[in-house]
C-alpha positions in Angstrom: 101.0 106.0 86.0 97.5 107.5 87.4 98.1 105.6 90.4 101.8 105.9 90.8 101.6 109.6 90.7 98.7 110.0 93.1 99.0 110.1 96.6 95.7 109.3 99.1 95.1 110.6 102.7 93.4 109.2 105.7 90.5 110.8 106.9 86.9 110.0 108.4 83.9 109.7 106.3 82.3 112.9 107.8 85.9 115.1 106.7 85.8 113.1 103.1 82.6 114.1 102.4 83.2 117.7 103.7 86.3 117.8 101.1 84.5 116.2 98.5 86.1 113.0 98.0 89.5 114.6 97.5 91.2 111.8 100.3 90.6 109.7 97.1 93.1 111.3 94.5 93.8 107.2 93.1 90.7 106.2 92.5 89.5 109.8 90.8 92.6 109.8 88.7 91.2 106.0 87.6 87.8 106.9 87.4 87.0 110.6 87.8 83.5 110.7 86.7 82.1 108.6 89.9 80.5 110.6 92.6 83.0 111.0 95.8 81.1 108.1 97.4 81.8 105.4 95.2 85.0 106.4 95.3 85.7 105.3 98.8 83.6 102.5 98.2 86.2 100.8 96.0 89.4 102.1 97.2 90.0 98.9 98.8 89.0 96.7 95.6 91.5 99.4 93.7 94.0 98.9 96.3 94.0 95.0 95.8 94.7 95.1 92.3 97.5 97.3 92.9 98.9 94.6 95.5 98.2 92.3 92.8 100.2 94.1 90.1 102.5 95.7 92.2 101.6 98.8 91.6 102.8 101.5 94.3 99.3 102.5 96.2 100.0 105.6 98.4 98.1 106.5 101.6 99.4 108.5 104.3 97.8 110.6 107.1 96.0 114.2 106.1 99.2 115.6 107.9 101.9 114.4 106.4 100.2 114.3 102.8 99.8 118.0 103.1 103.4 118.3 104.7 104.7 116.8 101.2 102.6 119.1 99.3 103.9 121.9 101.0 106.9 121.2 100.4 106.9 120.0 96.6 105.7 123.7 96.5 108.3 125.0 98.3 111.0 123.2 96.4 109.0 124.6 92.8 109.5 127.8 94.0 113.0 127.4 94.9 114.0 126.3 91.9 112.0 128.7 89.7 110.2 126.0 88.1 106.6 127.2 90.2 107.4 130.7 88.5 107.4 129.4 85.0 104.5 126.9 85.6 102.4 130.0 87.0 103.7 131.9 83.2 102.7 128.8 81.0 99.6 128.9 82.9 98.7 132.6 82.0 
């Protein structure tokens, strides 16, 4: 389920290490107490096993990850549901 509901996003090594590892949202969910650059180091070992195991393993560009995001907000706050998150939150 970690993996499944996590989604990964291309960038360089420079931009990953300027965001803190956060193009690694699969391999933090898995093992979130390694330091962002071990995370990229065995994204592609993590990847295999998912291949393995077929186990959906989602990457996409930066764009079009934060296009989705955007919109799974946007669609929350259509529907209200953002509203009562943001309440259970308080």
């Amino acid at each position: 389920m970690q993996v499944e509901s996590a989604n990964n996003f291309e960038v360089s090594r420079p931009v990953s290490i300027l965001c803190g590892g956060l193009d690694r949202q699969i391999e933090h969910h898995l093992f979130p107490t390694l330091p962002p650059p071990r995370l990229r180091e065995i994204a592609p070992e993590v990847r295999a096993v998912c291949e393995r195991w077929g186990v959906e393993y989602k990457t996409d560009t930066w764009g079009r990850t934060l296009r989705k995001a955007l919109a799974h907000i946007r669609h929350l706050g259509r529907s209200g549901r953002l509203h009562a998150m943001v309440r259970e939150m308080a």
